[in-house]
C-alpha positions in Angstrom: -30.6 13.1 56.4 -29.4 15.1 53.5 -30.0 18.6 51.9 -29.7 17.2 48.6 -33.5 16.7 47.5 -32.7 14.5 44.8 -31.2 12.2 46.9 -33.8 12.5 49.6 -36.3 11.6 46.1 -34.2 8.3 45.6 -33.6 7.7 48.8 -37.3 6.9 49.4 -37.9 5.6 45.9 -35.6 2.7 47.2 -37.4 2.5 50.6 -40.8 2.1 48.1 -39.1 -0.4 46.1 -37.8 -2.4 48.8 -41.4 -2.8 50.4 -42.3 -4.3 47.1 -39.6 -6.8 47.2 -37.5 -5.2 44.1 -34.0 -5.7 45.6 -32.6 -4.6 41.9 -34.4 -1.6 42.1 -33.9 -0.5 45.5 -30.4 -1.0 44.9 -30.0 1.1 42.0 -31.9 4.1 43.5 -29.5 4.3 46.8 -26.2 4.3 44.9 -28.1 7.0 42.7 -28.5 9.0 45.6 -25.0 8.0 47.3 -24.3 10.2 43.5 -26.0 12.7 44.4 -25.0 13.4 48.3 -22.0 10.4 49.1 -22.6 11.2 52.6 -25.8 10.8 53.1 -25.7 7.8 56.0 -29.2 6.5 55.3 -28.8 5.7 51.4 -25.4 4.2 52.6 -27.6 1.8 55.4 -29.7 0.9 52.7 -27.2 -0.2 50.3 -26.0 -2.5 53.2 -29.9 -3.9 53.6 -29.8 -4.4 50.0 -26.5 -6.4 50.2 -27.2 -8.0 53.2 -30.9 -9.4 51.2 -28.8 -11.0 48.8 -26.5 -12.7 51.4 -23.6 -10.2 50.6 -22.5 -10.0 54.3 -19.6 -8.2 54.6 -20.4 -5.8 51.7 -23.5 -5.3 53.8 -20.9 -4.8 57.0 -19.0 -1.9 55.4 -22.0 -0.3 54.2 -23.4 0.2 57.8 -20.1 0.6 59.3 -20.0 3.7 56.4 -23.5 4.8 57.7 -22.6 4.9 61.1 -19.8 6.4 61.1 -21.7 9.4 59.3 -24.7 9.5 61.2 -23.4 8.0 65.0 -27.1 8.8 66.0 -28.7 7.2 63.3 -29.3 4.0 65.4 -30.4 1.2 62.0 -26.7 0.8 60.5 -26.0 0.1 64.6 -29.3 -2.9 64.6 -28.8 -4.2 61.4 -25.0 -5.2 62.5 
């Protein structure tokens, strides 16, 4: 997680926005919070879904590879590889 509470704010603004479907969105709210706290694992693993969604692979790769190695316990950057 994060101790940042504005990244925790976009963090689940781009978990809202990605149960909608807006990949563009979603996107844009988890680099915002990567601004706000650049080690926060879980904005980093949703980067990578976001990436991964529009068939960017290995971008999607690096960002859960990122997330993992910030978090080792956070077990979705580990599933979504």
């Amino acid at each position: 997680m994060t101790t940042s509470p504005e990244a925790q704010s976009l963090y689940e603004q781009g978990i809202a926005a990605m149960q909608r479907g807006d990949l563009k969105t979603a996107g844009d709210s988890f680099v915002a919070a990567l601004e706000h706290d650049e080690n926060f694992a879980y904005a980093h693993n949703g980067v990578g879904l976001v990436l991964a969604a529009s068939g960017q692979i290995s971008e999607a790769m690096e960002c859960y590879d990122t997330a993992a190695r910030l978090d080792p316990n956070f077990a979705s950057p580990h599933i979504n590889k």
